[in-house]
DOLUMRO-133360 format. One record per residue (C-alpha): x, y, z; residue number from 1; chain. Coordinates in pm, whole numbers, plus 50000, padded with zeros to 5 digits. Last residue first. Example, Ala and Ser with C-alpha at 12.3 -4.5 7.8 and 13.67 -1.06 7.14 Angstrom:
<sites>
> 51367:49894:50714:2:A
> 51230:49550:50780:1:A
</sites>
This chain:
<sites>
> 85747:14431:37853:557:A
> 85587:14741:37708:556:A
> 85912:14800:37522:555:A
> 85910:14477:37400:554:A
> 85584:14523:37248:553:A
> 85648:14803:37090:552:A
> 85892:14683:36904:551:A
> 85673:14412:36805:550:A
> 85408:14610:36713:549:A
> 85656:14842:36471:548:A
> 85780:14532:36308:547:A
> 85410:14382:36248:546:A
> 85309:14702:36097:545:A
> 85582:14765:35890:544:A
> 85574:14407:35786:543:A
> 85177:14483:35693:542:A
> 85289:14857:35539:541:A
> 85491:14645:35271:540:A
> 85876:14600:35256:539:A
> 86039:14476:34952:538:A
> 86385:14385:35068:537:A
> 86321:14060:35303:536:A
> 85995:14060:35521:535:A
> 86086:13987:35867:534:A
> 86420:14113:35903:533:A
> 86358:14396:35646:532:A
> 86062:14458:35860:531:A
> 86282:14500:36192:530:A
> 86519:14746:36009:529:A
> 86193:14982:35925:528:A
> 86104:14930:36294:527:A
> 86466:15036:36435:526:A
> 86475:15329:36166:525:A
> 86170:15516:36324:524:A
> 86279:15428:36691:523:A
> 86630:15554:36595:522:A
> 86922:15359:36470:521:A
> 87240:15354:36547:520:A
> 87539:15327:36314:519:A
> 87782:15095:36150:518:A
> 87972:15130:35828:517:A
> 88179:14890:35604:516:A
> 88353:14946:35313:515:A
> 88431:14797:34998:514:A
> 88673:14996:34736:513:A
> 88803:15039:34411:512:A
> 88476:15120:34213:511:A
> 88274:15215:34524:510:A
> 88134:14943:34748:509:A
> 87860:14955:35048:508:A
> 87844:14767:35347:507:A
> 87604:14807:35655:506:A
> 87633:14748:36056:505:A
> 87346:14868:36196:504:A
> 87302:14913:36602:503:A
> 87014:14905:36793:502:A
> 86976:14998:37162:501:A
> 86787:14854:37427:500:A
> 86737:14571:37226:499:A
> 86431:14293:37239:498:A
> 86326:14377:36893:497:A
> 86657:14245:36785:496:A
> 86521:13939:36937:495:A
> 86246:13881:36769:494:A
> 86384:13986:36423:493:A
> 86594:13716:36453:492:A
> 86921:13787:36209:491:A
> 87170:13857:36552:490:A
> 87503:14010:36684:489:A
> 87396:14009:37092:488:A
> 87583:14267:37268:487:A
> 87496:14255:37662:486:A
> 87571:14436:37926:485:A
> 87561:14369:38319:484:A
> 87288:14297:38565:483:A
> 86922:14405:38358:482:A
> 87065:14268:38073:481:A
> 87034:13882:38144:480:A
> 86708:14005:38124:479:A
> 86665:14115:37786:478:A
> 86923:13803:37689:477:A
> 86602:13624:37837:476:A
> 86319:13820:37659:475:A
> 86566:13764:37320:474:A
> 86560:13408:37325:473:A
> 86195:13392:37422:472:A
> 86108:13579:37085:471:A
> 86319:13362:36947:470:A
> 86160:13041:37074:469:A
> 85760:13197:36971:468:A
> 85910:13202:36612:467:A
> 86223:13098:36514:466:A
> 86542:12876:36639:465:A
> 86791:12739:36371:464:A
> 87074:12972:36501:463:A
> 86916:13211:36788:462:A
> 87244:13305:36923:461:A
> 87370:13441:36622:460:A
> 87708:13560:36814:459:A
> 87626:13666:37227:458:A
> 87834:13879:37359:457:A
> 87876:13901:37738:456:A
> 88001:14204:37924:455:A
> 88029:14207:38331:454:A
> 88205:13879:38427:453:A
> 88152:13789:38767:452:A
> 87936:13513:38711:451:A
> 87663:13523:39029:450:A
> 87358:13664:38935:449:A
> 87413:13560:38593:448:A
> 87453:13198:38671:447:A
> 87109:13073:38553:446:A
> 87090:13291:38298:445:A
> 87446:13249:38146:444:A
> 87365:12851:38153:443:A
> 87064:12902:37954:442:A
> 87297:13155:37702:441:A
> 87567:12879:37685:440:A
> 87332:12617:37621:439:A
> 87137:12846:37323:438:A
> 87500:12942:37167:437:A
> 87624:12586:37176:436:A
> 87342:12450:37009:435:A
> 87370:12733:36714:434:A
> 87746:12627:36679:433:A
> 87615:12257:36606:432:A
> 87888:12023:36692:431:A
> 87910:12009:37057:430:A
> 88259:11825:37152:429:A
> 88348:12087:37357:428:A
> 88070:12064:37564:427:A
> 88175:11706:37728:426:A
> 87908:11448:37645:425:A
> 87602:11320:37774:424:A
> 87491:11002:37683:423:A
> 87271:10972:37362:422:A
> 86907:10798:37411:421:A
> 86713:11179:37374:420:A
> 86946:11404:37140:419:A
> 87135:11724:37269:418:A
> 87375:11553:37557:417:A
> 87535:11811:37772:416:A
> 87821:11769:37992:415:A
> 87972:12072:38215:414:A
> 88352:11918:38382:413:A
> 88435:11925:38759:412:A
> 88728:11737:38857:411:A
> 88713:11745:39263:410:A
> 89003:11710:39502:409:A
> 89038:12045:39647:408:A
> 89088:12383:39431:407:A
> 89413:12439:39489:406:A
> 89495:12069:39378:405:A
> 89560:11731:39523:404:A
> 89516:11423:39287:403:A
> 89316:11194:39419:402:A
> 89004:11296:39210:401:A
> 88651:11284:39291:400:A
> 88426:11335:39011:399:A
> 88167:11617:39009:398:A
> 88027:11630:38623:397:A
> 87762:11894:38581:396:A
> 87487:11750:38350:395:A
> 87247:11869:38123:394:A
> 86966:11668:37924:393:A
> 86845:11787:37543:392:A
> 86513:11689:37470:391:A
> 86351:12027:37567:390:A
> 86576:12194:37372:389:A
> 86351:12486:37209:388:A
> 86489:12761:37436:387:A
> 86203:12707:37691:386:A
> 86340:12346:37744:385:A
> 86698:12481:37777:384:A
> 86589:12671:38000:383:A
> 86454:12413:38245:382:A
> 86781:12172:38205:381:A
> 86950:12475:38345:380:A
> 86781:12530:38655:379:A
> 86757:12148:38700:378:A
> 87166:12107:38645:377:A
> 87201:12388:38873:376:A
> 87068:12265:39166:375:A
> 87206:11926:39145:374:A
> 87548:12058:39072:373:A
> 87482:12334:39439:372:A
> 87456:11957:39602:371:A
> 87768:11827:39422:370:A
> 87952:12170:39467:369:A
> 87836:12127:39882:368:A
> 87958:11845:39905:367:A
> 88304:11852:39724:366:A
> 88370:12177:39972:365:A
> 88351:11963:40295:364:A
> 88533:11693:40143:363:A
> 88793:11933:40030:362:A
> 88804:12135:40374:361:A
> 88913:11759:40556:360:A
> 89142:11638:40272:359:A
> 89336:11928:40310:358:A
> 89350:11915:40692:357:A
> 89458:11555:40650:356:A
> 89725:11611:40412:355:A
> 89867:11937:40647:354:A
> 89869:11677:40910:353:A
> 90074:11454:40748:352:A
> 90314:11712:40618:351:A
> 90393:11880:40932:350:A
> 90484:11509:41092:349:A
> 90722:11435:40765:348:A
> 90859:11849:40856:347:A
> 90956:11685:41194:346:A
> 91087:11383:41098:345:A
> 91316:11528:40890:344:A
> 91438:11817:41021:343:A
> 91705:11625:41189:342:A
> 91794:11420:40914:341:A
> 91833:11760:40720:340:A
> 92027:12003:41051:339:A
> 92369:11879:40885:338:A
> 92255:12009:40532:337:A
> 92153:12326:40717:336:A
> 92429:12411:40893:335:A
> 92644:12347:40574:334:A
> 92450:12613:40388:333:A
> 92494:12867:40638:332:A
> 92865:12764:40731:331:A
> 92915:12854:40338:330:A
> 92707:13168:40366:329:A
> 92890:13303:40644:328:A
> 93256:13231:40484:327:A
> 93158:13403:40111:326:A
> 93058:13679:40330:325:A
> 93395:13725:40434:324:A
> 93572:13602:40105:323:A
> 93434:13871:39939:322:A
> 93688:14140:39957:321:A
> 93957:13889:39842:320:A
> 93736:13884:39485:319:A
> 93602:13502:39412:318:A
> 93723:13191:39301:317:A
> 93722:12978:39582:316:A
> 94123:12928:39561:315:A
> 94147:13266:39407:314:A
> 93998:13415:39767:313:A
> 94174:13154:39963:312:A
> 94530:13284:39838:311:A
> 94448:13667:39843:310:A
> 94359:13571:40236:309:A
> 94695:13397:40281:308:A
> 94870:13693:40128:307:A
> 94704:13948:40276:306:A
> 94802:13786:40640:305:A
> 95182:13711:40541:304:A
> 95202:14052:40468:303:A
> 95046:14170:40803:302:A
> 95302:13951:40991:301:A
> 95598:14062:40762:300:A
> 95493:14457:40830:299:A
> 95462:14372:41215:298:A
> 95850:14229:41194:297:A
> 95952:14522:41027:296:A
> 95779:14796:41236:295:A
> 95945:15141:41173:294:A
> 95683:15383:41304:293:A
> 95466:15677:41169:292:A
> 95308:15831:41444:291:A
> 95563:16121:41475:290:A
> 95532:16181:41127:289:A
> 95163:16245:41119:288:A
> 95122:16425:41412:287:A
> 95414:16692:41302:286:A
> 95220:16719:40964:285:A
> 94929:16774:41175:284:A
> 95092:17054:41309:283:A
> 95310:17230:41053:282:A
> 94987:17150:40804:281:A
> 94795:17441:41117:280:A
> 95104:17687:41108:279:A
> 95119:17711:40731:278:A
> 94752:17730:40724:277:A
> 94760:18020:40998:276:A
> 95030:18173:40770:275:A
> 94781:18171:40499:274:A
> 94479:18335:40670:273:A
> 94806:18645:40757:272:A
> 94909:18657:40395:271:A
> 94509:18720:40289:270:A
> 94459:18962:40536:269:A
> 94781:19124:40439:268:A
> 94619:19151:40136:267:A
> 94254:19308:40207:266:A
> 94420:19572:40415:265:A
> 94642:19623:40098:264:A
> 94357:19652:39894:263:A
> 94163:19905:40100:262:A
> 94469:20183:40143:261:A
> 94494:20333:40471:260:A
> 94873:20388:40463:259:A
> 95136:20392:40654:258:A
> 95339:20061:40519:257:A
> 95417:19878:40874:256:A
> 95144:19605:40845:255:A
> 95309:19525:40486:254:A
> 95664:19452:40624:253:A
> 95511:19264:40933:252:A
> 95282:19024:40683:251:A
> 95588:18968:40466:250:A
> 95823:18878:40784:249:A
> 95559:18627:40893:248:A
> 95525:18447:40580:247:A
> 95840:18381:40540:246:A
> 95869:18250:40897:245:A
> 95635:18056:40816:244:A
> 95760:17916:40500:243:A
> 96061:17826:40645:242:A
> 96398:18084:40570:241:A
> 96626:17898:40840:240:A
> 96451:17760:41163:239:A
> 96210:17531:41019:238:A
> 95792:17506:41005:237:A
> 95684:17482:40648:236:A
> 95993:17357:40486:235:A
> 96145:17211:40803:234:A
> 95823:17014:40790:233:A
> 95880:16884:40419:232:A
> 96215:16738:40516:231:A
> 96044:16573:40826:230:A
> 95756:16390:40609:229:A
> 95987:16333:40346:228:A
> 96207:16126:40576:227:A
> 95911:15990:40791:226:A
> 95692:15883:40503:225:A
> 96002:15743:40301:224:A
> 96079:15518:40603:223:A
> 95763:15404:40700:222:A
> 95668:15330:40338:221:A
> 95633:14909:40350:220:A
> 95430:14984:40741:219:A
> 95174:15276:40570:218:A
> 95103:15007:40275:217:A
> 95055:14748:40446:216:A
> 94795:14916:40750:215:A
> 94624:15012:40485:214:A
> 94573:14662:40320:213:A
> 94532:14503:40647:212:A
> 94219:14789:40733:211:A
> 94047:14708:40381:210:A
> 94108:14340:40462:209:A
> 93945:14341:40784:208:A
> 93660:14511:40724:207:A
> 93398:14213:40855:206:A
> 93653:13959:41056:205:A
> 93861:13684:40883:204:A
> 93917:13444:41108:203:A
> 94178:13241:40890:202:A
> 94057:12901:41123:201:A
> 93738:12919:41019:200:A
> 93774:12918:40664:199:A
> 93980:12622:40607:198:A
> 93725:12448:40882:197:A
> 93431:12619:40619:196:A
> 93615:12449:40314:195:A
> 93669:12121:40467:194:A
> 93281:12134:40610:193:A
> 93192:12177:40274:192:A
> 93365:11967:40066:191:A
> 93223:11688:40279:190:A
> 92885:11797:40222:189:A
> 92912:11835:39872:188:A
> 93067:11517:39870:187:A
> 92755:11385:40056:186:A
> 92509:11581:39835:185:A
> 92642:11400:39559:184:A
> 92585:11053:39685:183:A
> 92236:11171:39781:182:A
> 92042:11351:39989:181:A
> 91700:11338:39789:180:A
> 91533:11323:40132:179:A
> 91608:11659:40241:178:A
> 91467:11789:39961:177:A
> 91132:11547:39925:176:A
> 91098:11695:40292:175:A
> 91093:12064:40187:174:A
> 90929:11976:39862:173:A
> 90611:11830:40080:172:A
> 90626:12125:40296:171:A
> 90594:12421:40034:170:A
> 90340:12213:39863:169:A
> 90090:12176:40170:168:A
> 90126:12548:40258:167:A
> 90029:12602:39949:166:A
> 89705:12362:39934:165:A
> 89648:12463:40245:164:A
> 89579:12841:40116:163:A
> 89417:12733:39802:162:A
> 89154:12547:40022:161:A
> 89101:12918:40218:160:A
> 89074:13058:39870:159:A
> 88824:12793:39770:158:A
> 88593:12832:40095:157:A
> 88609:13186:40063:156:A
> 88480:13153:39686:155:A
> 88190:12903:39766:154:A
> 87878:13072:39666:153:A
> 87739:12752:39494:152:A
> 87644:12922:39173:151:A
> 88012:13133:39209:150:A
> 88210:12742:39243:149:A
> 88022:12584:38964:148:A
> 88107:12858:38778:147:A
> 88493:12870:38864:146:A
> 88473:12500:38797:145:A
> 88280:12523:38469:144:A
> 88555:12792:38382:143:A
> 88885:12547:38460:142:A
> 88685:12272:38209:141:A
> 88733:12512:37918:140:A
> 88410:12504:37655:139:A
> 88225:12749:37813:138:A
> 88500:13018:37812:137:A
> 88395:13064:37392:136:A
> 88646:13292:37311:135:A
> 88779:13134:37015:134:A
> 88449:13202:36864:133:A
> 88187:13022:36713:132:A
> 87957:13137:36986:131:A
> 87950:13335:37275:130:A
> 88217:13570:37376:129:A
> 88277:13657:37730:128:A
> 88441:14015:37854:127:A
> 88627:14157:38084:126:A
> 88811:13887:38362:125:A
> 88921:13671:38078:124:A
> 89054:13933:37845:123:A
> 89286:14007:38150:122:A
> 89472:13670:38103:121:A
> 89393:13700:37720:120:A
> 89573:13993:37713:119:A
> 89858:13886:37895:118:A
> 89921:13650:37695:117:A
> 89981:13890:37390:116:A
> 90216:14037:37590:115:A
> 90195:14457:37775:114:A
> 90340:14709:37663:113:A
> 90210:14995:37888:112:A
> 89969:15268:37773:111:A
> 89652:15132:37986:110:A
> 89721:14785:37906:109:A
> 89908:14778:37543:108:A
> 89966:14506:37245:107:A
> 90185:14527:36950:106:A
> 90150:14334:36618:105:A
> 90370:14161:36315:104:A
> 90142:14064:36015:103:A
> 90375:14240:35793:102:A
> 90073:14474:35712:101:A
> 90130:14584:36068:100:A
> 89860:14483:36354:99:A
> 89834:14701:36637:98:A
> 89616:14644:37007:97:A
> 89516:14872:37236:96:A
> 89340:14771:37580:95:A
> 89244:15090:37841:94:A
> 89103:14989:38187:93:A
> 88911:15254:38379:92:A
> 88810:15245:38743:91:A
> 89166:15241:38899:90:A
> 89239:15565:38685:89:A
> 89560:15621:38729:88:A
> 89660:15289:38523:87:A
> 89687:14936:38663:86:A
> 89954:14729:38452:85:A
> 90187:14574:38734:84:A
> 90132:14275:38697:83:A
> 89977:14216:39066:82:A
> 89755:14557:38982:81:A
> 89602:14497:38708:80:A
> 89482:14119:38811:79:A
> 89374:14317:39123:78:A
> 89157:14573:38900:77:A
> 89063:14255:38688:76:A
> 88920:14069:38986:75:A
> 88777:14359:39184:74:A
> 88555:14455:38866:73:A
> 88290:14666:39011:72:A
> 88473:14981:38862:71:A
> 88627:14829:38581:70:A
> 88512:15090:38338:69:A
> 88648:14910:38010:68:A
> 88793:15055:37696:67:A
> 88853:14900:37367:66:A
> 89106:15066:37093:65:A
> 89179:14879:36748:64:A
> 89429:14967:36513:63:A
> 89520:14786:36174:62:A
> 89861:14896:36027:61:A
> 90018:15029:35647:60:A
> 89689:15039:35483:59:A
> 89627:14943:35066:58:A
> 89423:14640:35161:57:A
> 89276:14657:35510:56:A
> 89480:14465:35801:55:A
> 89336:14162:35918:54:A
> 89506:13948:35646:53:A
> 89850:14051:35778:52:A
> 89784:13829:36095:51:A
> 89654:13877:36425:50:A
> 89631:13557:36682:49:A
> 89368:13674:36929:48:A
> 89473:13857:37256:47:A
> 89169:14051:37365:46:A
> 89204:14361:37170:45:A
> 89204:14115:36913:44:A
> 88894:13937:36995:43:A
> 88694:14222:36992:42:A
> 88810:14339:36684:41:A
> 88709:14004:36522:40:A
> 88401:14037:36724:39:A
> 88303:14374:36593:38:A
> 88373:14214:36246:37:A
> 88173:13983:36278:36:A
> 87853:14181:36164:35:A
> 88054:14303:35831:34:A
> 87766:14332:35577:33:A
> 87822:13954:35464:32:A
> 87429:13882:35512:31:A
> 87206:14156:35589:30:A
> 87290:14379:35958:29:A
> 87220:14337:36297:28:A
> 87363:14418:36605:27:A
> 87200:14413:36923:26:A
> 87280:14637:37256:25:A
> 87101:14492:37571:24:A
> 87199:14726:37871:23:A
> 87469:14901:37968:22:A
> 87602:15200:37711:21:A
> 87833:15171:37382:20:A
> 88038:15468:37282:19:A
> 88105:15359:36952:18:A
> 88409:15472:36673:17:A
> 88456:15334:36356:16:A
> 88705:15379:36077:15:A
> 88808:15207:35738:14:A
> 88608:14885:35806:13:A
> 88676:14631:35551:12:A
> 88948:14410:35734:11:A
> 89032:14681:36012:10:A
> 89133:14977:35886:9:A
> 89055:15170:36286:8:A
> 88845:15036:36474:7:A
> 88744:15212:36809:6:A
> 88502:15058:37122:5:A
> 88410:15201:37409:4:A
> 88217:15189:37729:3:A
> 88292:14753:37748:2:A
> 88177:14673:38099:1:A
</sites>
């Protein structure tokens, strides 16, 4: 649910900060005092098109801050987690959104940038605005199916459906693949097997080039290696004034001096660690030379090698030390294209029974949605009636559809129509914003205990409703309540009454400004707010009376 909300110069709000609890929060507030402007932010955080107009006059950037405790939210933490966006607290989720004066903005998910997109994707999974508002989930035809669905309690069922259906696509492009063997494919395939024969018959082997290339260069300088290879040994290691013997003669001279002097110990120490050197390169210099051969006739054979190797590596374009793998993925690809035909029937068999299995769980699952419709449409259809639509007649549209999808083969769609003799038509196409607001909340009710969203707002939900209607209006957002949080912005005094909590939103001007402040009320302040709702400005001790009786009321309830 939504634990926090901060605005910061947003149209005429300079700065606001709430802490907002579970329950039944409404907002209320005279005409034009800024009531949408909680919704404007909410929208925002939630991936709403920003634009320069948002920001207030005179500031450089509009900031808004909206935190969620996700704890109970599997959906959102695994939404989170798949993109990469889940903070170190897996119960919180953090949404920040900035809009410059340019009309440019930013977006963040607990401190990462994140795309406007991905906002809404989340957005989805937090919160559900009813209303005239862009965020109205009602009106998308992929939400009455996810509803539909929850009523019914048919999630495994839809996963396990989702399942086939992937396993379904995976084969069918499989076997429209190896059926789409054309013309080209052929000369592909015909290239191939020349290049792989080509390729096949150099036996390259894994390292071979890097031991050829070696091997080269010690064969072409066999004869300076072993001449300077010998002249440098009689240098170390030769009869007449060698290094050794050098060496030797200055480590006897010093060992004779008589004396017991430290550094000179420490010298001929030195002399005698680099005679063992001497002695040690004499050695392996000796090694070396001696397995240095002239080879001419292996020198043209490895030459000959290299050269037909650099040859096929320019002729396919690549480095020469790639032209071994290069060889294992060619005879890859061209074992498959031969294995196609093949394949064919076999994958054509997988296909057909993957159909029937699909067709099989959808049937099943198109049942039970059409009985769980039934069920739903009556539940519905009754509160509408005690919302004041007792003429208006809803419908959940099941119609089969041959078109496979992850979902089965059903097109579900919500219909209402609001005026007795008028056939029911799709909810988008619901005129009256006030309408909308009472369907959505009698749908909300029914499917509360099973909707997985956890904050719904509710926008003036009592438009052209009064009286003994509003007061049920706000005992069923009351309610709705009880499992999640609700904000309803409202001007019925019956509902406000309903509230948990009461928040004020008011606006005041100075001489170059307008500004707009929000606050909670008390007990005390809730009743005076409640007569100005039902008595206008001039308030008199019998609205006062009547406000304070209905908020006490409510609370009794």
């Amino acid at each position: 649910m939504l634990t926090y909300l901060a605005i910061n110069n947003l149209a005429i709000v300079e700065q606001l900060e709430l802490d907002l609890p579970a329950g039944m929060t409404v907002i209320t507030g005279e005409t034009g005092a800024g009531k949408s402007i909680m919704l404007d932010a909410l929208g925002l955080a939630l991936g709403d098109r920003a634009d320069a107009d948002s920001v207030r006059h005179g500031t450089p950037k509009a900031e808004i801050h909206a935190h969620f405790d996700i704890t109970k939210l599997a959906q959102g933490q695994r939404w989170l987690k798949e993109n990469e966006l889940d903070g170190e607290d897996s119960s919180e989720c953090i949404l920040r959104r900035v809009i410059h004066a340019n009309g440019r903005s930013k977006a963040w998910i607990n401190g990462q940038p994140c795309s406007v997109q991905q906002l809404k994707q989340l957005g989805s999974y937090l919160i559900d605005i009813h209303g005239q508002h862009e965020h109205q989930s009602l009106l998308r035809k992929d939400t009455h199916l996810i509803l539909l669905d929850e009523f019914a309690h048919l999630e495994k069922s839809v996963q396990k459906q989702s399942q086939i259906f992937r396993d379904w696509q995976k084969c069918r492009r499989q076997l429209e693949q190896l059926k789409n063997q054309d013309s080209e494919q052929q000369a592909r395939l015909e290239l191939l097997r020349y290049q792989v024969e080509e390729l096949e018959q150099l036996a390259l082997e894994d390292q071979e080039l890097q031991t050829l290339e070696e091997e080269q260069q010690k064969l072409a300088n066999a004869e300076t290696l072993i001449a300077e290879g010998q002249a440098t040994l009689e240098l170390c290691d030769g009869d007449d004034n060698s290094a050794r013997q050098v060496l030797n003669y200055a480590c006897q001279r010093l060992s004779q001096i008589p004396t017991q002097d430290a550094r000179l110990n420490e010298i001929n120490q030195l002399l005698n660690e680099a005679l063992i050197q001497v002695e040690e390169a004499s050695r392996e210099l000796n090694y070396f030379v001696d397995s240095c051969e002239l080879d001419p006739e292996r020198l043209q054979f490895v030459e000959e090698r290299l050269s037909t190797i650099y040859q096929l590596a320019r002729k396919h374009h690549i480095l020469p030390e790639e032209l071994y793998q290069h060889s294992i993925q060619l005879r890859e690809e061209l074992d498959r294209i031969e294995s196609g035909p093949q394949n064919i029937d076999l994958i054509a068999e997988q296909l057909e029974g993957l159909t029937q299995i699909f067709r099989e769980q959808a049937a099943q699952i198109s049942q039970k949605r059409r009985v769980a419709a039934d069920k739903l449409n009556r539940q519905i259809n009754k509160q509408l009636a005690l919302l004041g639509m007792g003429s208006a007649r809803f419908e959940t549209r099941v119609q089969p559809t041959e078109q496979f999808q992850s979902t089965g083969l059903d097109d579900v769609e919500f219909m209402i129509s609001t005026n007795p003799g008028q056939p029911a038509k799709p909810m988008i196409k619901i005129a009256s914003g006030g309408e909308l607001s009472r369907i959505s909340l009698a749908i909300q009710v029914v499917t509360a205990q099973t909707s997985t969203i956890p904050t719904l707002v509710f926008d003036e939900v009592g438009v052209g409703i009064s009286g003994g209607t509003a007061e049920i209006v706000g005992k069923l957002l009351h309610d709705l309540a009880k499992s999640g949080q609700i904000l309803s912005i409202t001007h019925l005094p019956q509902v406000a009454a309903q509230g948990d909590q009461h928040l004020h939103i008011r606006k005041f001007s100075t001489k170059n400004s307008t500004k707009s402040e929000m606050h909670w009320l008390d007990e005390d302040q809730r009743v005076t707010e409640l007569a100005r709702m039902l008595g206008g400005v001039d308030l008199t001790e019998q609205t006062l009376a009547h406000a304070r009786e209905m908020l006490l009321g409510s609370q009794v309830a």
